[in-house]
N, C-alpha and C positions, 0 to 999 in steps of 0.2 A: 492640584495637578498630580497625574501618575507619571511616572518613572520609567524607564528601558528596562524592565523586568520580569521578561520573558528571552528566556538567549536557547537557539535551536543549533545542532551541532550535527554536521553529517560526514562521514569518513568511510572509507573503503581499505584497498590493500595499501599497506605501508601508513593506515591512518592511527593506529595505536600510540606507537610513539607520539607523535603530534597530539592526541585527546591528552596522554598521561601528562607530558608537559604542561598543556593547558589547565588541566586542572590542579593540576601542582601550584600556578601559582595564583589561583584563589585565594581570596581572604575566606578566613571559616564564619565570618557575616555579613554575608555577603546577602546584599537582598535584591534577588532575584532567584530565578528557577531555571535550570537550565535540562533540556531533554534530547539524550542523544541518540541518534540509530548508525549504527555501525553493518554494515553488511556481513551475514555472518547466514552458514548453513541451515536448512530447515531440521534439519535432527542434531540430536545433541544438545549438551548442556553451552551456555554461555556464562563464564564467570566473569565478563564485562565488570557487572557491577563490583565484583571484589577486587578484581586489578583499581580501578578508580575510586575506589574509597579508599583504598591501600596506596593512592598517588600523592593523594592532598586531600584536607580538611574537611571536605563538603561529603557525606554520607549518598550512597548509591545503591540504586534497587530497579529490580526489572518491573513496569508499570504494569497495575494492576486496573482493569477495568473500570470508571466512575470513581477513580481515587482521585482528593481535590489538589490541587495543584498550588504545592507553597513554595514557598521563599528557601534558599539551604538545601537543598534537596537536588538531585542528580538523576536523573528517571530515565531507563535504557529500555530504547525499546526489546523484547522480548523473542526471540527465534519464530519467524514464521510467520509475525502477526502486524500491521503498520501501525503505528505511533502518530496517533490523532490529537489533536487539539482544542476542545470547546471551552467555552466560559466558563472558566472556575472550575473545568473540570478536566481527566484525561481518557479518552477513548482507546480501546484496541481494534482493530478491523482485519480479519481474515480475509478482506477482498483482493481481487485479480493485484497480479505482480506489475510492477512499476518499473520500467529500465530493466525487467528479469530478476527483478529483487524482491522478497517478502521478509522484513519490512525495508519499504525503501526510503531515500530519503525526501523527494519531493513531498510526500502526503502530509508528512510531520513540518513540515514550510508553510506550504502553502496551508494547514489548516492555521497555524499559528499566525500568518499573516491575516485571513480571516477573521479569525477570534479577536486576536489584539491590535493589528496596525500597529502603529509608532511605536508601542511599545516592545516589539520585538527586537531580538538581535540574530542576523543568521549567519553561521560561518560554516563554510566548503574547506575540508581540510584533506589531505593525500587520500588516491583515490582514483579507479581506473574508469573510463567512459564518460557518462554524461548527468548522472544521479547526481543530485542539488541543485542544477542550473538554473530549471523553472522554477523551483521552489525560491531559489535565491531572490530571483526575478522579484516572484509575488510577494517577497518580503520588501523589498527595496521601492517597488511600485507601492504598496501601500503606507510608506515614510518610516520602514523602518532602517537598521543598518546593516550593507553586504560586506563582511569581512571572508578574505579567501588568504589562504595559507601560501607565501611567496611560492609559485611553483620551482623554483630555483631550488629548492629547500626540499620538498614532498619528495617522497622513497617514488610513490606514483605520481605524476605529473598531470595525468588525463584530466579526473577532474578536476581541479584549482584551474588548467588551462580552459579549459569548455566552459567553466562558469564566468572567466573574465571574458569569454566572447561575446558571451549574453548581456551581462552585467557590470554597467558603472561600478565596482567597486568602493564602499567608500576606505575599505584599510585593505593593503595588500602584504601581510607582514610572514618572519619567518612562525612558527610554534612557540618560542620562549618568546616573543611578544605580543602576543593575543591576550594574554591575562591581565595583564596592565591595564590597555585600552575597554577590555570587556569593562572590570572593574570602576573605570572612569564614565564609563557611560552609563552605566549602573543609575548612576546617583545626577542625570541628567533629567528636568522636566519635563514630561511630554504632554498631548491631551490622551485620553482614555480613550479607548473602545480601541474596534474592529472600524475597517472601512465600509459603507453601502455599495463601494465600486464592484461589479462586477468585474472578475478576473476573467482572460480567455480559458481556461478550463471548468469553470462553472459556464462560461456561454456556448461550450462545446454539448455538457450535461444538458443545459434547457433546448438545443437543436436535437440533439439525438432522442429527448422526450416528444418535443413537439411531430419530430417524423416516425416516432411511430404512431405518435395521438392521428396524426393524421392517414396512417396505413390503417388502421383501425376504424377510421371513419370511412375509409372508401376513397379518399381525398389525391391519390397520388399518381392519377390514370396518365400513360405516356410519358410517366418517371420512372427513376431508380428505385424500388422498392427495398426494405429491409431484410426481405428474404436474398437466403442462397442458394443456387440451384444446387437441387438433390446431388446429379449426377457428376459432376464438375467442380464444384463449390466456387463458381462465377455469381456476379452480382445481377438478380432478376428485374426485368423491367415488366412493368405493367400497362398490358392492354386492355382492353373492351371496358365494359360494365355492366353491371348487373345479373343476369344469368350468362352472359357472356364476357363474362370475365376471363381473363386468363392471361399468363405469364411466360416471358422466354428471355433466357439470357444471349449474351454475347456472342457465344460461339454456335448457337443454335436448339438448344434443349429448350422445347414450349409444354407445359402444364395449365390443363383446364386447374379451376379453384378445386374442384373436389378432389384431383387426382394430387395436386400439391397436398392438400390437407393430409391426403392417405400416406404420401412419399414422407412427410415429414414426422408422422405419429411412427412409421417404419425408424428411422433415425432416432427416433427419441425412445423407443424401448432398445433399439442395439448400443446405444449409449448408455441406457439404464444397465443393461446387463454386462458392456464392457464394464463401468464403474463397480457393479457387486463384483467381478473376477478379481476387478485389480484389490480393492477392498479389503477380501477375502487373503488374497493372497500377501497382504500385504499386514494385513493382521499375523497371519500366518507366520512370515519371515520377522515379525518382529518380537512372538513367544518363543523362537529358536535365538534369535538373540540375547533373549531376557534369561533364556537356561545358561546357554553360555556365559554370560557377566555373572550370575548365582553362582555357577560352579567354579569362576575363580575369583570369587569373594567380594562380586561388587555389589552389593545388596542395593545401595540407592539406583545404581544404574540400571538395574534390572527391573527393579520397583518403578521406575519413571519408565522404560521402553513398554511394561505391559501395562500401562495407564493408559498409551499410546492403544495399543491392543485393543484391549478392552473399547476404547471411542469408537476405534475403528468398525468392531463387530459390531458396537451399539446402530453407526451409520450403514452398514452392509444389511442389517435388519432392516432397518426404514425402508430401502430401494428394493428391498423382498417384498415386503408390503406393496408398496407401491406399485411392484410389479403386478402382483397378483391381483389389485385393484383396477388395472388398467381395462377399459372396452378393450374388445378381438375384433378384426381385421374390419372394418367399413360401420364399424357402430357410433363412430365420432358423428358420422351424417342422420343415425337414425331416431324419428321421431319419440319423444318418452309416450311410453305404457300408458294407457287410461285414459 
């Protein structure tokens, strides 16, 4: 039999206190793995991990890419990036923000309910809005255990209160008693795995797949379509078929196919070259920062903002490229050469 050995931990404003505590009263063998995301700025450093190795016993680090996931160990998510979950191993993902958050805390939930079922533990601890609730959810649907921080207690109250709306709770306790119970569950029997249950946000991902497989195939006549009108940014519905295809949204803006095709290649080079401006510019302001931190003596700081630089420039090159690869005005529709 496998164990409760996996404990996922999400917190916002006013959640520090509550984590420090928490982990204060770990045992230092403790077998399990515990991985937390704290909501915290996309720039700048996070020294997370050294406040909570400096709490209690258990050793903490910002997760690194396909590093395997052991026992003893305290794994923060990282500025900017979500905190994923696979079998035996830990992912980082740069994708779209969550509740307005990079990393947020539902991704690191709900992938660990995934990956492990029963054997999870997930606790919602102070914290403003509604980040952890689903994710809660998806632990607790798949058998494992939802512990949320008495909101009586939390600096922030939003989330511990949003998640008990969602979620049966099975412990509802202050900060100084979440390590006890963690602890005891620890060493509780479970079966193994992950569950085959689909959850509603993997059934939401297979809809949004299927309707475009099916805009793609032509499938969607006298429906909603996945396009948005150029002009408006209203949702377009599809008429006719075949050379008489064509599109009009809500409020009245209709587009044959070819002239959509041309409206949207229009949009996706002023998008291109918005992104090189901001890019550029943003590389920019972040080598006038790096002089600044050098000239009053912050050398790592300065050294981390023009890393930052330097990616950025790397990425402002790509969409150069790309620019300059791109067909001119009506070439998307014209026959190849030969």
């Amino acid at each position: 039999m496998a164990h409760r050995d996996i404990v996922v931990i999400g917190a916002s404003a006013g959640g520090i206190p509550a984590l420090t505590t928490l982990v204060a009263g770990l045992p230092a063998d403790l077998a399990a793995a515990l991985f937390v995301v704290v909501h915290v700025p996309n720039t700048g450093t996070s020294r997370l991990p050294e406040v909570l190795s400096h709490a209690g016993p258990l050793p903490a680090h910002h997760a690194e890419a396909g590093e395997p996931i052991e026992h003893g160990q305290i794994t923060v998510a990282p500025p900017d990036y979500h905190l994923l979950l696979r079998r035996g191993r830990v992912e980082l993902d740069h994708g779209p923000r969550e509740n307005h958050a990079r990393p947020a805390i539902d991704p690191l939930f709900r992938t660990a309910a995934r990956a492990y079922g029963p054997r999870g533990i997930g606790i919602v601890l102070s914290g403003a809005l509604y980040d952890g609730s689903l994710g809660l959810m998806s632990v607790k649907t798949r058998g494992g255990i939802a512990i949320v921080q008495d909101p009586a207690e939390a600096v922030v109250d939003s989330m511990p209160r949003n998640a008990l709306k969602l979620v049966a709770a099975d412990y509802i306790l202050p900060a100084g008693e979440i390590a006890p119970v963690v602890t005891a569950l620890t060493q509780e029997d479970v079966r193994d795995g992950g569950s085959s249950m689909i959850d509603d946000e993997e059934r939401l991902e297979l809809v949004v797949a299927e309707d475009f497989a099916e805009q793609a195939d032509g499938d969607r006549a006298d429906e909603t379509t996945v396009y948005t009108c150029p002009e408006c940014g209203g949702v377009l519905w599809q008429g006719g078929a075949g050379p008489a295809l064509w599109f009009r949204c809500h409020v009245g803006h209709v587009y044959a196919s070819e002239i959509l095709l041309g409206q949207k290649a229009e949009q996706l080079e002023a998008a291109l070259w918005s992104s090189l401006r901001l890019l550029k510019e943003k590389a920019t302001l972040s080598r006038q920062l790096a002089n600044r931190s050098r000239e009053s003596g912050l050398i790592g700081a300065a050294e981390r903002v023009e890393e930052r630089a330097l990616l950025d420039e790397q990425h402002a090159r790509a969409i150069q490229d790309l620019l300059k690869a791109m067909p001119g005005p009506g070439q998307e529709l014209m026959e190849p050469a030969g």
